[in-house]
C-alpha positions in Angstrom: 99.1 92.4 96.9 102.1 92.4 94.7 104.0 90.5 97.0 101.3 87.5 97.6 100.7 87.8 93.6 104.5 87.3 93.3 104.5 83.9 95.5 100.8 82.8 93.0 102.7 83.4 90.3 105.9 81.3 91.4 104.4 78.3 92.7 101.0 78.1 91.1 100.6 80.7 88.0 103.5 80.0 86.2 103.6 76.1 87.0 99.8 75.0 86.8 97.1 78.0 85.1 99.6 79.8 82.6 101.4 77.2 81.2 100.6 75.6 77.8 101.4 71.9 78.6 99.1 71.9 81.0 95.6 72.7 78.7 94.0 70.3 76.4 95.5 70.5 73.1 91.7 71.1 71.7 92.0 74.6 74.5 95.2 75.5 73.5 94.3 75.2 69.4 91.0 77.2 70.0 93.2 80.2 71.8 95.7 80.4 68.8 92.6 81.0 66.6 91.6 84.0 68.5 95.2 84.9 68.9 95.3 84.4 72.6 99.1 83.9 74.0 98.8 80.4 75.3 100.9 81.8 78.0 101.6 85.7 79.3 103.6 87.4 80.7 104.1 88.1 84.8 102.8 91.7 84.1 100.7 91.4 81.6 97.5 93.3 82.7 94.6 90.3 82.1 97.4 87.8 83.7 97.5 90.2 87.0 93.9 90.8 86.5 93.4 87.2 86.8 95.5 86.1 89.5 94.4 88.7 91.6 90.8 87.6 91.5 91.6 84.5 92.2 94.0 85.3 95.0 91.0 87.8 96.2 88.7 85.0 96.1 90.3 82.1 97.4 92.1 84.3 100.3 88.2 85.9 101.2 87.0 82.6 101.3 89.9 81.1 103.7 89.5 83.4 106.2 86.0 83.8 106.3 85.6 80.1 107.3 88.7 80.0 109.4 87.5 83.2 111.5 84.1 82.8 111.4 84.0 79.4 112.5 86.9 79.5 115.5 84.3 82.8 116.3 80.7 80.7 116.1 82.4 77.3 118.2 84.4 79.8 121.0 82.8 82.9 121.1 79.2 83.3 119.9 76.9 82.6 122.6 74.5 80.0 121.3 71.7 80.7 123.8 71.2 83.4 120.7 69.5 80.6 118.7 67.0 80.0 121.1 65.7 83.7 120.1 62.3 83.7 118.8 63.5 85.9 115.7 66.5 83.3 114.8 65.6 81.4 111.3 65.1 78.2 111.1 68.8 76.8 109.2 70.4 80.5 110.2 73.9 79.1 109.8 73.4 77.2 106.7 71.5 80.3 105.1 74.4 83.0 105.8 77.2 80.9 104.8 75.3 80.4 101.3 74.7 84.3 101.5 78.2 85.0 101.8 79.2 82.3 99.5 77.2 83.9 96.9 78.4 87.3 97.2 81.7 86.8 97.4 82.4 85.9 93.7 81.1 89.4 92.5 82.2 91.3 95.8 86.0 90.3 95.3 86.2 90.9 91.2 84.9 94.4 92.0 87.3 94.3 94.4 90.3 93.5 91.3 90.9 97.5 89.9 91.8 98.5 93.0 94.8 95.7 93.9 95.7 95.9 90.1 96.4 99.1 90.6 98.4 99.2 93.5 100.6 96.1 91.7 100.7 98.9 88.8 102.1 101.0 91.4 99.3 103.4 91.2 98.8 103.6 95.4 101.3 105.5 98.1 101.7 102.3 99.5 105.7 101.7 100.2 107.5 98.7 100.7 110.2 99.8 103.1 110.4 102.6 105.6 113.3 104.5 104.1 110.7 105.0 101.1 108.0 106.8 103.4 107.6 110.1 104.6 110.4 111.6 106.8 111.9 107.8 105.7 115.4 109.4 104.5 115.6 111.0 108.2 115.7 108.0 110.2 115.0 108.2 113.5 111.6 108.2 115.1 109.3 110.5 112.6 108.9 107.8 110.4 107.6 105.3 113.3 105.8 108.4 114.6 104.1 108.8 111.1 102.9 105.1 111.0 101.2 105.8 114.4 99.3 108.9 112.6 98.8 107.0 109.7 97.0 104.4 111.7 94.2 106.8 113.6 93.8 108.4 110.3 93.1 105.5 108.8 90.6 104.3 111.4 89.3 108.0 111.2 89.0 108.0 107.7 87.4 104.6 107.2 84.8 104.4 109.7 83.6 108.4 108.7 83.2 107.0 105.3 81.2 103.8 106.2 78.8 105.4 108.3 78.0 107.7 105.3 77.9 104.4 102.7 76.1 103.0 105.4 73.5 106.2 105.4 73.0 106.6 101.9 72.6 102.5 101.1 69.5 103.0 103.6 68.1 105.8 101.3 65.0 103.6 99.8 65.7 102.7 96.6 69.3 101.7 97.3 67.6 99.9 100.7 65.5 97.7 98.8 68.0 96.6 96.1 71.1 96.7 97.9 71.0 97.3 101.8 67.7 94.5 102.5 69.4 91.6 102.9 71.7 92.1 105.1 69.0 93.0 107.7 67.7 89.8 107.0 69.4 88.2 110.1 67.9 89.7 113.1 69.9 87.7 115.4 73.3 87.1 113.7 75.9 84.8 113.9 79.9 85.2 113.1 78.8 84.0 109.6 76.7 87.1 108.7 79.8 88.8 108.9 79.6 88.6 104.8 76.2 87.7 104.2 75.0 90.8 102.4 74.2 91.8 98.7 77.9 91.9 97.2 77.2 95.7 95.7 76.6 96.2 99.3 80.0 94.5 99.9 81.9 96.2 97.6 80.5 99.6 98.8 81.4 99.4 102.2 85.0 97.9 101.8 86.1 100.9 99.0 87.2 103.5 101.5 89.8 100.7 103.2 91.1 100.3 99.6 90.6 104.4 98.9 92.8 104.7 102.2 96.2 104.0 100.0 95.1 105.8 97.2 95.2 108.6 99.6 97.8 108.7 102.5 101.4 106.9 101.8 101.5 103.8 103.9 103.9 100.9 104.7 102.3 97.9 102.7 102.4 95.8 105.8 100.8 98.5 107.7 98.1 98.7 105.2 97.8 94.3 105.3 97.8 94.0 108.4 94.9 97.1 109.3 93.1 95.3 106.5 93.6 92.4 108.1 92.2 93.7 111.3 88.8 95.1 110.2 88.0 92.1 108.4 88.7 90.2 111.7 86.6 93.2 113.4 83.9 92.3 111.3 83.5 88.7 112.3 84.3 89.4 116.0 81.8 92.2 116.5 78.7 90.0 115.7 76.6 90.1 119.2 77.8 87.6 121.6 
């Protein structure tokens, strides 16, 4: 995260949502009364905070459509709508779902990037920095190959248990019920859950570098994958 917050902050924070010139003088006077900085800092804490979110959001949003719809036009077989138990405006309904969850989903989402750019994670930026890294050779390759099942171990063991307890009843009804909602799905129901449920059920790929030290590209690009998983996986 710290490196996409670094290229935000370059070309967007600093030039268009930070600086001053850029607010309405009656914004700008109504901050100095509360003694709000008109701008802040790269590392200032609610600056990162905010720029994450919105990194977060915008970036969940992008790939949603982008995955889910090159999924839905080449992939999904739509004999599926002709199922008795598909809704009548399906599509149109789970993109809305999603849509509305992702706002809440992705600032639940902020602690857990803002502390990794705090430097609070194992992630590492280069391979010299990981384990066996000063060694050279191949035990540091070898460790991102471990790193990788563990990661898929550790993950998946931890949402099926999410996954049990959110059908416990109470947490079913409140939580857990939409998202059986579409009987038949299509790629866009990869997201179209409660955004508690959301949240839930992505913390153990964010717990994951809390945990084990791994390469920060390693750790993108698995993200990366099980998001993509998610889409691709809907019956076809």
């Amino acid at each position: 995260m710290d490196i996409a917050l670094h290229y935000f902050d370059e070309y967007i924070g600093d030039a268009l949502i930070y600086a001053s010139n850029v607010l309405p003088s009656s914004i700008t006077d109504h901050l100095s009364r509360l003694s709000f900085p008109s701008t802040l800092p790269r590392d200032n804490v609610v600056r990162q905070s905010i720029s994450i979110y919105l990194i977060t959001y915008l970036g969940a949003v992008t790939l949603y459509f982008t995955f889910s719809t090159f999924s839905y036009y080449f992939i999904f077989d739509h004999r599926m709508k002709e199922h008795p138990r598909f809704l009548p405006s399906q599509v149109r309904q789970e993109i809305l779902c999603s849509l509305a969850g992702f706002p809440l989903m992705d600032l639940l989402m902020v602690p857990f990037f803002l502390g990794d750019v705090r430097g609070y994670s194992k992630l590492y930026d280069t391979m010299a920095e990981g384990p066996w890294g000063s060694e050279g050779g191949w035990k540091p390759w070898a460790y991102v190959v471990v790193c990788t099942i563990v990661f898929l171990v550790f993950t998946d063991f931890c949402i099926y248990w999410i996954h049990r307890w959110l059908h416990i009843p109470v947490l079913y009804k409140r939580f857990h019920k939409p998202h059986h909602k579409w009987i038949v799905p299509t790629p866009f129901a990869a997201y179209a859950f409660h955004p508690v449920d959301g949240f839930l059920q992505g913390v153990p790929y964010h717990l994951a570098c809390y945990i084990f030290p791994m390469h920060k590209l390693h750790w993108v690009g698995m993200f990366v994958l099980v998001n993509l998983w998610t889409v691709f996986t809907i019956p076809t």
